[in-house]
N, CA, C and O atoms as a CHARMM CRD file, in Angstrom:
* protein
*
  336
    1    1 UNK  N     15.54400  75.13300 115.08000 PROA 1      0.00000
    2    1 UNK  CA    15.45400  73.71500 115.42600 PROA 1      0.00000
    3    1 UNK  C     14.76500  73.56400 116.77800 PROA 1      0.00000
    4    1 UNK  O     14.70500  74.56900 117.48600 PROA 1      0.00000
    5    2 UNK  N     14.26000  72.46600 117.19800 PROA 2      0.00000
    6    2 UNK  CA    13.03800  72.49900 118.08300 PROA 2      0.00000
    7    2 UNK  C     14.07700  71.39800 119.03400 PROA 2      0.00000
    8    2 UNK  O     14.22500  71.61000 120.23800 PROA 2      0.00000
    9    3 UNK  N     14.69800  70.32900 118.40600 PROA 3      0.00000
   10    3 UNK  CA    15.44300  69.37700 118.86100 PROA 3      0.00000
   11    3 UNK  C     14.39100  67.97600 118.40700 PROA 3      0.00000
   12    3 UNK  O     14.78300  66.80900 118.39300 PROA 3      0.00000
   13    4 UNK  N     13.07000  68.41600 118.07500 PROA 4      0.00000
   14    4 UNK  CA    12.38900  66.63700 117.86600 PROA 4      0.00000
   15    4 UNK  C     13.59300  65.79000 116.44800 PROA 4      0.00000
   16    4 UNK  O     13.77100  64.61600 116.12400 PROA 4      0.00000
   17    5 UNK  N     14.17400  67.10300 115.95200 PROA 5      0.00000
   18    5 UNK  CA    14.53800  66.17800 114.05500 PROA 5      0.00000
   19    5 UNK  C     15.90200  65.75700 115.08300 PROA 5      0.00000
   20    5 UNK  O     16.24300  64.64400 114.68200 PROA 5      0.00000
   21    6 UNK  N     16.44600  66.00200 115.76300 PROA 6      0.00000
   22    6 UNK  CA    17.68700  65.10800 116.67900 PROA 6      0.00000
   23    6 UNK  C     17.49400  64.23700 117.32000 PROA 6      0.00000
   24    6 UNK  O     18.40000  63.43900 117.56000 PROA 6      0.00000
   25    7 UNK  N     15.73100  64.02200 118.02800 PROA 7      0.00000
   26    7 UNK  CA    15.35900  62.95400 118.76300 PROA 7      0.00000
   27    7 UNK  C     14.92500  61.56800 117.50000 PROA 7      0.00000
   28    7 UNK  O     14.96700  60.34100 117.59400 PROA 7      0.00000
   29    8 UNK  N     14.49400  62.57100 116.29200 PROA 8      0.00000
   30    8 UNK  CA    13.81800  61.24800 115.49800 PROA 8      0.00000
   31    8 UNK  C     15.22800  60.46900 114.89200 PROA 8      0.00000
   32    8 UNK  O     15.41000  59.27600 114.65200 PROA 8      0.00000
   33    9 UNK  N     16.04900  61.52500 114.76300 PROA 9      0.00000
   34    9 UNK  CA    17.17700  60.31400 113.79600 PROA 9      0.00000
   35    9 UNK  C     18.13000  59.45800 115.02600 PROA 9      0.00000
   36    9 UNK  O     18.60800  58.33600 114.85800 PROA 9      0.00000
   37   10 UNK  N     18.25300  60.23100 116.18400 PROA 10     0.00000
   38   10 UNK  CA    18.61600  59.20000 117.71600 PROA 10     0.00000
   39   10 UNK  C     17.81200  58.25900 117.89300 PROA 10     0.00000
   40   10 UNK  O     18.50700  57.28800 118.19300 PROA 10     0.00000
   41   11 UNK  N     16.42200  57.88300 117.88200 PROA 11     0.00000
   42   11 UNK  CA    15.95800  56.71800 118.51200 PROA 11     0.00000
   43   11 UNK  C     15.75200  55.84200 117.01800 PROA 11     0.00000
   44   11 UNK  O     15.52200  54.63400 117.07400 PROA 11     0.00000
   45   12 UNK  N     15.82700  56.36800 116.03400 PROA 12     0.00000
   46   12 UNK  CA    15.76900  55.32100 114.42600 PROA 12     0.00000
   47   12 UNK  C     17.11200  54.46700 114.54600 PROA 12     0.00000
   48   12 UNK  O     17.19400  53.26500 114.29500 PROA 12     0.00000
   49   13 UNK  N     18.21800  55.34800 115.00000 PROA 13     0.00000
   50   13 UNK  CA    19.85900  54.67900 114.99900 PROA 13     0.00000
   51   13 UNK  C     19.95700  53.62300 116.05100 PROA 13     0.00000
   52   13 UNK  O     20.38400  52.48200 115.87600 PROA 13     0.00000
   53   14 UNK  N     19.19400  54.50400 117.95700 PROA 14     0.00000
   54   14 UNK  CA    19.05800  52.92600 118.44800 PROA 14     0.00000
   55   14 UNK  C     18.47600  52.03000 118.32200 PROA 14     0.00000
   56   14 UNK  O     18.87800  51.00000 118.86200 PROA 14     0.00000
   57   15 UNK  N     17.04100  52.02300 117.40700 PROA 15     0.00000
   58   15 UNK  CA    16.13600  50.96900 117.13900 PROA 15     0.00000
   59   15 UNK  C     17.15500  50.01500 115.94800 PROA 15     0.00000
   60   15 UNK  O     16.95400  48.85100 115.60000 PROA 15     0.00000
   61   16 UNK  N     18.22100  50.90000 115.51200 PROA 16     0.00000
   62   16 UNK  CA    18.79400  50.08800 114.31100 PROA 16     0.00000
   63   16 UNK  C     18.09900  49.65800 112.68500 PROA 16     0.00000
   64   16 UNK  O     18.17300  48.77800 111.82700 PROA 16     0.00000
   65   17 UNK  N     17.45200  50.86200 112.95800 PROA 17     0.00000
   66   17 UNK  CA    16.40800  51.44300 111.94700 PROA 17     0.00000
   67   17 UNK  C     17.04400  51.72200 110.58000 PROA 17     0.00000
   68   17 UNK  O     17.44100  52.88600 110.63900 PROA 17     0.00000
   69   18 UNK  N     17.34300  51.18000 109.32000 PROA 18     0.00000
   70   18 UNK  CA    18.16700  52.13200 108.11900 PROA 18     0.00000
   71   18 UNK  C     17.03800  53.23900 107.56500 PROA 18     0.00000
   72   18 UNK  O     15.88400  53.16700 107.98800 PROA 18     0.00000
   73   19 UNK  N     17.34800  54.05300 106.79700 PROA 19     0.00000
   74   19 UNK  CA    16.74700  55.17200 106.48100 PROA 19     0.00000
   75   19 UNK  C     15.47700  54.60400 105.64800 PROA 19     0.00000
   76   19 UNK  O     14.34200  55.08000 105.64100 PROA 19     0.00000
   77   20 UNK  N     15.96900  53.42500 104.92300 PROA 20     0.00000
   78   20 UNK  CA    15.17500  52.60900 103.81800 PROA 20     0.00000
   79   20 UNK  C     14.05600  51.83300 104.46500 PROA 20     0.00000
   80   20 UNK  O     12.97700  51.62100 103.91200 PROA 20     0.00000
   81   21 UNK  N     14.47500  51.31500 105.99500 PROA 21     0.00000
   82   21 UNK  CA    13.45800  50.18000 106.87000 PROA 21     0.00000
   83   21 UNK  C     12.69400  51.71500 106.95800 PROA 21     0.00000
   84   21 UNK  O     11.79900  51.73100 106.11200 PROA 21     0.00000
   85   22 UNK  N     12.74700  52.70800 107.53600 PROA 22     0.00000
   86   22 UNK  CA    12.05900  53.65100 108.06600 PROA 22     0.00000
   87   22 UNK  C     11.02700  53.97400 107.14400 PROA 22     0.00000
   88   22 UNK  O      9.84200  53.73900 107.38100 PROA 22     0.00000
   89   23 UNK  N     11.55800  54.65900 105.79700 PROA 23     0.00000
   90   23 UNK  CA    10.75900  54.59900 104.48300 PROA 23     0.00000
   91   23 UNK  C      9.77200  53.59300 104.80800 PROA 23     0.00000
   92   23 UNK  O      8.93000  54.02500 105.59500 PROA 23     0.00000
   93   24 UNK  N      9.58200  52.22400 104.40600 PROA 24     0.00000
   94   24 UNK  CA     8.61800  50.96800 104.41500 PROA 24     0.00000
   95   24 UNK  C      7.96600  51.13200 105.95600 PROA 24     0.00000
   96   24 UNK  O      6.74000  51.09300 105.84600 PROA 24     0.00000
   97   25 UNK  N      8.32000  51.28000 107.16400 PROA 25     0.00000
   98   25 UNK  CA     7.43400  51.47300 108.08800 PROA 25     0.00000
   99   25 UNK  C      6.37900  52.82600 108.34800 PROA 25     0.00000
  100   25 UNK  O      5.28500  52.83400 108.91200 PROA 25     0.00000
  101   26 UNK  N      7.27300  54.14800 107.60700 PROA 26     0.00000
  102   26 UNK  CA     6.42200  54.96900 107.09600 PROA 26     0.00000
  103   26 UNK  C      5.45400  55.34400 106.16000 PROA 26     0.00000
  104   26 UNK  O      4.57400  56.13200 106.50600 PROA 26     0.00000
  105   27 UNK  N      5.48400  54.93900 105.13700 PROA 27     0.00000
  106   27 UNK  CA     5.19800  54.71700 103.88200 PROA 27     0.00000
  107   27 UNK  C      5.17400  56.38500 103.52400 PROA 27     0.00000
  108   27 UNK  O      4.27000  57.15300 103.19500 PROA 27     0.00000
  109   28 UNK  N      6.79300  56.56100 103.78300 PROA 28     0.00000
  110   28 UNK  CA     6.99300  58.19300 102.77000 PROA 28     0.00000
  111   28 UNK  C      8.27800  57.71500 102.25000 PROA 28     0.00000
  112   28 UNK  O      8.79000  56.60400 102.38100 PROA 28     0.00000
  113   29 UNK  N      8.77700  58.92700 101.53300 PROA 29     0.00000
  114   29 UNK  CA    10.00200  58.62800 100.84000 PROA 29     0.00000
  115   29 UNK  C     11.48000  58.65900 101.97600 PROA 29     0.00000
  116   29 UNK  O     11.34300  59.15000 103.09600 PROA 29     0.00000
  117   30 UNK  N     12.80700  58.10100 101.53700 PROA 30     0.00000
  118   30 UNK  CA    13.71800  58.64100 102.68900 PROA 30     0.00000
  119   30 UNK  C     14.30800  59.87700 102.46800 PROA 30     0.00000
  120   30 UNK  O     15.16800  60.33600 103.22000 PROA 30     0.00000
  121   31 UNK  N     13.84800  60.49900 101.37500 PROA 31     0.00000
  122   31 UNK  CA    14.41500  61.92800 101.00000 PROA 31     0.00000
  123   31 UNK  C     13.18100  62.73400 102.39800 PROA 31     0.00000
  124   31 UNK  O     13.54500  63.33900 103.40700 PROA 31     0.00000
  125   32 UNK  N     11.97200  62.49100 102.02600 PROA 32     0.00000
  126   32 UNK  CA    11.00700  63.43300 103.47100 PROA 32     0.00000
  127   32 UNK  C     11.56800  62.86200 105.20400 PROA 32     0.00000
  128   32 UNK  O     11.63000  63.49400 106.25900 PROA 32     0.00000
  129   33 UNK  N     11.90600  61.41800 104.87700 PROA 33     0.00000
  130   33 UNK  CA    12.15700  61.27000 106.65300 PROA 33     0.00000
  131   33 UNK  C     13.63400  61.98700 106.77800 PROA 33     0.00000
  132   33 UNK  O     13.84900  62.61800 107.81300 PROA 33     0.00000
  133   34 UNK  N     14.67600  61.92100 105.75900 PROA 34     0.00000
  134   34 UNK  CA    15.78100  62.98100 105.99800 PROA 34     0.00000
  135   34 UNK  C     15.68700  64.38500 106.01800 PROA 34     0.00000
  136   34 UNK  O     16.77200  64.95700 106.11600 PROA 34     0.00000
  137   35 UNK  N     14.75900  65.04200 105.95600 PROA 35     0.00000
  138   35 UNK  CA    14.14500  66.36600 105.72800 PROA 35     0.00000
  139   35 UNK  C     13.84000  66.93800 107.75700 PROA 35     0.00000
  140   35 UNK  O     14.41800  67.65100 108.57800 PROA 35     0.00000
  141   36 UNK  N     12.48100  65.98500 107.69900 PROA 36     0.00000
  142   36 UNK  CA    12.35100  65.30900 108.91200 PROA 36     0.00000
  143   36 UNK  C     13.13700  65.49100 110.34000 PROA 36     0.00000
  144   36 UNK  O     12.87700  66.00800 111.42600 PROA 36     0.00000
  145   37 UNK  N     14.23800  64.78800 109.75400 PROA 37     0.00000
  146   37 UNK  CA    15.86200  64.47200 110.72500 PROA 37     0.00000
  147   37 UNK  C     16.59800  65.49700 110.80700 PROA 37     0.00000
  148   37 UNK  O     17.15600  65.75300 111.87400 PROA 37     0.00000
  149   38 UNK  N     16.78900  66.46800 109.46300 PROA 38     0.00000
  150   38 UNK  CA    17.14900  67.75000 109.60500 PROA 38     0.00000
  151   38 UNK  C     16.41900  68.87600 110.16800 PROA 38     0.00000
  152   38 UNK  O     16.91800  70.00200 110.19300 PROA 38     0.00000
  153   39 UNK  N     15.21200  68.61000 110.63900 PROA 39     0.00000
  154   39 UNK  CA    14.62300  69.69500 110.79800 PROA 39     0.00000
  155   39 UNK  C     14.04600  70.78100 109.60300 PROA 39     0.00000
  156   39 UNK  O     13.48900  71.84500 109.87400 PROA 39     0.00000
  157   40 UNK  N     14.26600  70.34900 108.43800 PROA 40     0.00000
  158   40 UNK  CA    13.94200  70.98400 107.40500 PROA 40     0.00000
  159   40 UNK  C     12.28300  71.16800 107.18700 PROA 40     0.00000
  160   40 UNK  O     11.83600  72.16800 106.62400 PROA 40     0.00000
  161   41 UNK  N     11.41700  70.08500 107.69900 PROA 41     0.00000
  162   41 UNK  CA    10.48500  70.23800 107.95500 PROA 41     0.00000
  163   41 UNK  C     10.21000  69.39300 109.13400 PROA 41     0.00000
  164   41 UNK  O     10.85100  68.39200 109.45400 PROA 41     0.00000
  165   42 UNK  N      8.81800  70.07900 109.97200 PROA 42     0.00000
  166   42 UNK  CA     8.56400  70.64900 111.15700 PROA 42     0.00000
  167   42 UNK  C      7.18300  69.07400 111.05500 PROA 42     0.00000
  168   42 UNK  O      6.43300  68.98800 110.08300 PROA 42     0.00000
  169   43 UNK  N      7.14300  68.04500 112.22000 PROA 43     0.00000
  170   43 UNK  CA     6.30700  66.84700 111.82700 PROA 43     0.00000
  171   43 UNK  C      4.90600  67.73400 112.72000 PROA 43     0.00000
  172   43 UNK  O      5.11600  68.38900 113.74100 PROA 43     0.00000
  173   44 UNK  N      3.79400  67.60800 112.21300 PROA 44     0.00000
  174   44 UNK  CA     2.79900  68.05000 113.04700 PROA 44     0.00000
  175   44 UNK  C      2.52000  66.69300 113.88500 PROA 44     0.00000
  176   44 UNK  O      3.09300  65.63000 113.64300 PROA 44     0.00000
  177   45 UNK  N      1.41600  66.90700 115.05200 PROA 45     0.00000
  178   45 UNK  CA     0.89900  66.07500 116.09200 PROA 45     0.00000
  179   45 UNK  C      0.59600  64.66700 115.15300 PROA 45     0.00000
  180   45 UNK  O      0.47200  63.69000 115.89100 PROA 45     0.00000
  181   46 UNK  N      0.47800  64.40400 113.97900 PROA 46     0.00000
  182   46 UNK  CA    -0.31000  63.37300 113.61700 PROA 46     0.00000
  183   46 UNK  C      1.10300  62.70500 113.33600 PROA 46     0.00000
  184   46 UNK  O      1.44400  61.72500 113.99900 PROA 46     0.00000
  185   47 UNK  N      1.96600  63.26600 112.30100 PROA 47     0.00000
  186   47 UNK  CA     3.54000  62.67500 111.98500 PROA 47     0.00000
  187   47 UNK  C      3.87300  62.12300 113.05900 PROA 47     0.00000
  188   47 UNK  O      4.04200  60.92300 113.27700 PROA 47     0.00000
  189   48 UNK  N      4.00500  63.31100 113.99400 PROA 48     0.00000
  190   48 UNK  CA     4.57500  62.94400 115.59000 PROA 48     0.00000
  191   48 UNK  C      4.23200  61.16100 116.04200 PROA 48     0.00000
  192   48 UNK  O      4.99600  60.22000 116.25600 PROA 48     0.00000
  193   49 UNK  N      2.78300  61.27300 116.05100 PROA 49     0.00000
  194   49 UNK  CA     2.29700  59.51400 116.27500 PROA 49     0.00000
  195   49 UNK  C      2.49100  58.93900 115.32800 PROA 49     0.00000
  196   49 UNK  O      2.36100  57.75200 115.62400 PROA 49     0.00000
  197   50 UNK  N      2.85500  59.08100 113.81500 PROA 50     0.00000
  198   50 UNK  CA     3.14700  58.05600 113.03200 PROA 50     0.00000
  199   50 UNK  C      4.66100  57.68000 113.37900 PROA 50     0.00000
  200   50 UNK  O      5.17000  56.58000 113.59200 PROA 50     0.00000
  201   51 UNK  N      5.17900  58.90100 113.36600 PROA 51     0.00000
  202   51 UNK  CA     6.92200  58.37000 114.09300 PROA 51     0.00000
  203   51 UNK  C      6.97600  57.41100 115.06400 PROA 51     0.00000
  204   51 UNK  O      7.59800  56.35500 114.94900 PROA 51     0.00000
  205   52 UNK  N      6.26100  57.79200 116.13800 PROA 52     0.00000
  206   52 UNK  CA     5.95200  56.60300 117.86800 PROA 52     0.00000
  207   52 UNK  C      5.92600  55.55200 117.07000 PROA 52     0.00000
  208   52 UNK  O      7.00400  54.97600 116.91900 PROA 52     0.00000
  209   53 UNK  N      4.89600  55.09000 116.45100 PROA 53     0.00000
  210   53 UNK  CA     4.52300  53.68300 116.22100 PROA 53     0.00000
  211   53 UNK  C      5.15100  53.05300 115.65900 PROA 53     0.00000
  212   53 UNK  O      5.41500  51.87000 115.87400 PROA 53     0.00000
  213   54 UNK  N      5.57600  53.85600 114.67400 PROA 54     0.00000
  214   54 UNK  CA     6.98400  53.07300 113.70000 PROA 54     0.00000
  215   54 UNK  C      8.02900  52.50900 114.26100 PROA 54     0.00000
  216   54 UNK  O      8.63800  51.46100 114.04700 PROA 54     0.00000
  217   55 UNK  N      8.17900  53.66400 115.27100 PROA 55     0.00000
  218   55 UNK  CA     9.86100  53.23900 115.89300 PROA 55     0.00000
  219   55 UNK  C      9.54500  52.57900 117.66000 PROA 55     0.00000
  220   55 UNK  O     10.39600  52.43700 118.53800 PROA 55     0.00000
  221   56 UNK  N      8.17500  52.30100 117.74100 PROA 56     0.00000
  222   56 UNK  CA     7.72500  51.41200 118.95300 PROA 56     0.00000
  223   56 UNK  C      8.47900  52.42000 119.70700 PROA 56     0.00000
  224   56 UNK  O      9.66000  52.20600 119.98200 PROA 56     0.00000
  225   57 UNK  N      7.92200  53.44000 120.04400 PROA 57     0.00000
  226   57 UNK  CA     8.13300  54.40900 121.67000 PROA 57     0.00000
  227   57 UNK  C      7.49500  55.50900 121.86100 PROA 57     0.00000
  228   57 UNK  O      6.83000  55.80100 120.86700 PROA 57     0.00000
  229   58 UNK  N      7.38600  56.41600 122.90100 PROA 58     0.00000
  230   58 UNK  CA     6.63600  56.99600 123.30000 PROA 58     0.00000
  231   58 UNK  C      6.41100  58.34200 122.45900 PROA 58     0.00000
  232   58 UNK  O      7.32100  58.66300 121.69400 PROA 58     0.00000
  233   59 UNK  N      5.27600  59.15200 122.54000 PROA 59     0.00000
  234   59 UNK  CA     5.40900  60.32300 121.64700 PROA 59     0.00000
  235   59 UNK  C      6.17200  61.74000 122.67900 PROA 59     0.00000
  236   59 UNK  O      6.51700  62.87900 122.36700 PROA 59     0.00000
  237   60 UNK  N      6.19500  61.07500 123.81200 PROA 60     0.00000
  238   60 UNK  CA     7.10100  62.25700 124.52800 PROA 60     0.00000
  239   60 UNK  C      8.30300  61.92000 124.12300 PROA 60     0.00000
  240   60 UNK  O      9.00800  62.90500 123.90300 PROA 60     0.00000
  241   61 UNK  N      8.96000  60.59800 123.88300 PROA 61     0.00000
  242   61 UNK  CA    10.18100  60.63200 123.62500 PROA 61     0.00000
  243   61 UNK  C     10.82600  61.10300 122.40400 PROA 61     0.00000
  244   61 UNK  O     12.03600  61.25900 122.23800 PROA 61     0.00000
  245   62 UNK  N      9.74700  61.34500 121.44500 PROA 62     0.00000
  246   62 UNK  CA    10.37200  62.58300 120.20700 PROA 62     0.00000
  247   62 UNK  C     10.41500  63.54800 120.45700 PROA 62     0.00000
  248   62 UNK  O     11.31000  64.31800 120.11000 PROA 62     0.00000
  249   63 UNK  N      9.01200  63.94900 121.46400 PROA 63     0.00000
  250   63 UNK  CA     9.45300  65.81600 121.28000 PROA 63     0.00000
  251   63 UNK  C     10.17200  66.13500 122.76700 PROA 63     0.00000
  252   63 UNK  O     10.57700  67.27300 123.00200 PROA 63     0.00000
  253   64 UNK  N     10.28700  65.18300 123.63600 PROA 64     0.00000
  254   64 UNK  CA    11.19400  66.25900 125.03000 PROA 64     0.00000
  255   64 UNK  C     12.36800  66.44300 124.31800 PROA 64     0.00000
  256   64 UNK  O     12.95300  65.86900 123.40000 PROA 64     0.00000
  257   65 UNK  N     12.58600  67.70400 125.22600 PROA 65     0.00000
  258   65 UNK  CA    13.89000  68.50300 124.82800 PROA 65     0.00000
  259   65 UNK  C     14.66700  67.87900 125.82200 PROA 65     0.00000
  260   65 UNK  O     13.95300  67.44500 126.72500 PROA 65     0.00000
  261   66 UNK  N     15.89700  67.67200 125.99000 PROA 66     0.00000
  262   66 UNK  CA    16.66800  67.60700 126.90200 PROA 66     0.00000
  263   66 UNK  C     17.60300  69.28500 127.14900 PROA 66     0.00000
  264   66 UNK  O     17.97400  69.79000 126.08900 PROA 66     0.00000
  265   67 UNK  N     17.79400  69.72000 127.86400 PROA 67     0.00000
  266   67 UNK  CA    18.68600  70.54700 128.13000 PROA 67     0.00000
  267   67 UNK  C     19.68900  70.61200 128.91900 PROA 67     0.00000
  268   67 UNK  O     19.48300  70.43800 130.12100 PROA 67     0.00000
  269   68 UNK  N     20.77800  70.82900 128.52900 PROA 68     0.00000
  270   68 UNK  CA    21.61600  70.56500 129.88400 PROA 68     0.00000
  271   68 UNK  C     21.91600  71.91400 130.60700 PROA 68     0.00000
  272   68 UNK  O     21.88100  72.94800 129.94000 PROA 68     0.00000
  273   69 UNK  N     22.19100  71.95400 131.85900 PROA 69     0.00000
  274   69 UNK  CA    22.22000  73.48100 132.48000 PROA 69     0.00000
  275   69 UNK  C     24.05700  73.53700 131.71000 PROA 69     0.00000
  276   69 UNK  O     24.83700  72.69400 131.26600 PROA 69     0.00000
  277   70 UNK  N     24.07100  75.60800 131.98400 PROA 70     0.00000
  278   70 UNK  CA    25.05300  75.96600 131.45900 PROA 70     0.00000
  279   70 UNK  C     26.00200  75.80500 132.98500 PROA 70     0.00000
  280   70 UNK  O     25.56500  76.08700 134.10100 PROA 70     0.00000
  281   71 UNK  N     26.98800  75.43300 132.76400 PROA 71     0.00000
  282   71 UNK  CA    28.17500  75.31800 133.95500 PROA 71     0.00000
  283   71 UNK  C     29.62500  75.74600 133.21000 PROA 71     0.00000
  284   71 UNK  O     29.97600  75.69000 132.03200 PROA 71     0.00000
  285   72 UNK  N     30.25500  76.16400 134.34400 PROA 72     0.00000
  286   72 UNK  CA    31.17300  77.26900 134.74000 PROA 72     0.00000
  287   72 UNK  C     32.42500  76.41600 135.16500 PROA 72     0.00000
  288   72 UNK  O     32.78800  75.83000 136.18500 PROA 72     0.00000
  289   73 UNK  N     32.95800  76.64500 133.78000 PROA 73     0.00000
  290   73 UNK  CA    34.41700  75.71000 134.80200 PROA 73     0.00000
  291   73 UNK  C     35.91900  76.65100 135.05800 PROA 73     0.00000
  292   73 UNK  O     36.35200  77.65600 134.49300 PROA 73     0.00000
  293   74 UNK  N     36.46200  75.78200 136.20000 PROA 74     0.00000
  294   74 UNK  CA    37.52000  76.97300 136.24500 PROA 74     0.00000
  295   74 UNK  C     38.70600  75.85900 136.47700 PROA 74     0.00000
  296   74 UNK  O     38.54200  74.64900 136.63200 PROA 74     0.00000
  297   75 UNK  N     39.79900  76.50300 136.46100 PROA 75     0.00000
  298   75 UNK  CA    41.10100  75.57200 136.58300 PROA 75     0.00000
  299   75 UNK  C     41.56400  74.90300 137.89100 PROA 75     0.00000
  300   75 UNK  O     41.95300  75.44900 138.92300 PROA 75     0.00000
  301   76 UNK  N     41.47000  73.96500 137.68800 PROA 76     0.00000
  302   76 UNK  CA    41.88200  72.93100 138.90400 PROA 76     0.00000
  303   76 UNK  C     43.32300  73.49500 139.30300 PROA 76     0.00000
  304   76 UNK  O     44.36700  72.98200 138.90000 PROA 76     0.00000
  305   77 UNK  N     43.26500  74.49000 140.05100 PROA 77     0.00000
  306   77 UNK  CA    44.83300  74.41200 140.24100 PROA 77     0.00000
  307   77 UNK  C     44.85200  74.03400 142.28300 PROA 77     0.00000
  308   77 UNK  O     43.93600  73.92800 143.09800 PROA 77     0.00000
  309   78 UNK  N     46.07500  73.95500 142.38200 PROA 78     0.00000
  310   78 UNK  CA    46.48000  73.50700 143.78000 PROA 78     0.00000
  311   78 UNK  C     46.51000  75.08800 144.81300 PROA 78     0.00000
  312   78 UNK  O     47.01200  76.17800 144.53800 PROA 78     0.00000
  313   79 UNK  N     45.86300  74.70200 145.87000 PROA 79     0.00000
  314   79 UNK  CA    45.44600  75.64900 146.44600 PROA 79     0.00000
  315   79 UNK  C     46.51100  75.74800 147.80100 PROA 79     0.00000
  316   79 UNK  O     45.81400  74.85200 148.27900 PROA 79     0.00000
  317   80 UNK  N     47.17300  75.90900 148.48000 PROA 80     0.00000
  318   80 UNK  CA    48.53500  76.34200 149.20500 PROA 80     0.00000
  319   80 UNK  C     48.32000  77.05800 150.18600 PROA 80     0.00000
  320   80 UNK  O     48.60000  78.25600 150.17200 PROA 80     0.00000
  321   81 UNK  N     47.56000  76.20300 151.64700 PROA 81     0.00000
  322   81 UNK  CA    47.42500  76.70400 152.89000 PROA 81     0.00000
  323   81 UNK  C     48.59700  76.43800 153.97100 PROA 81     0.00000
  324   81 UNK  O     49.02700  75.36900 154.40400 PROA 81     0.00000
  325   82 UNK  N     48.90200  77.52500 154.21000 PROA 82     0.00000
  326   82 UNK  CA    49.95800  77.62600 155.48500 PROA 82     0.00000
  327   82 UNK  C     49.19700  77.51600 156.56500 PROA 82     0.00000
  328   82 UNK  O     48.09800  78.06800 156.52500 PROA 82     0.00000
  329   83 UNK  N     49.59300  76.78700 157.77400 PROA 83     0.00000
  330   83 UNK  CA    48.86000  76.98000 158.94400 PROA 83     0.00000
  331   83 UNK  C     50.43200  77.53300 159.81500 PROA 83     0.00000
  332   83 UNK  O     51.62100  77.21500 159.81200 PROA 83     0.00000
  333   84 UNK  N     49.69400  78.35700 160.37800 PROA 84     0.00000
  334   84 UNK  CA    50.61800  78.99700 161.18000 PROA 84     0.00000
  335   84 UNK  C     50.73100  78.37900 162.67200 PROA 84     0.00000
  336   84 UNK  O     51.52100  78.86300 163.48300 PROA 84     0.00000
């Protein structure tokens, strides 16, 4: 997975997009844009801009990745300084 088929079915859900409006603004089936969404298949540069336009936004905003850094957690416990 690349993360674009997580960005395309996130910005279809906030546009308030159904799978069926998407179909008619694409003119593919919703069995290929669910394919798509799964990552099952991979959209080349041209899909990529048919996605933008459909869903009115940028073509970086399908393919950036977001990553979050890995962090390290440890237990909040109470720490117990004597001052002498």
């Amino acid at each position: 997975m690349n993360g674009i088929e997580k960005n395309l079915k996130k910005i279809r859900l906030l546009k308030n997009i159904s799978l069926k409006e998407a179909s008619k603004l694409l003119g593919m089936s919703v069995n290929a844009i669910s394919k798509y969404e799964k990552g099952e298949i991979v959209p080349n540069s041209k899909k990529i801009i048919e996605f933008a336009n459909a869903y009115n936004v940028k073509t970086i905003d399908l393919i950036k990745v977001y990553k979050l850094p890995k962090m390290k957690f440890t237990s909040l416990e109470k720490v117990h300084r004597y001052i002498d």
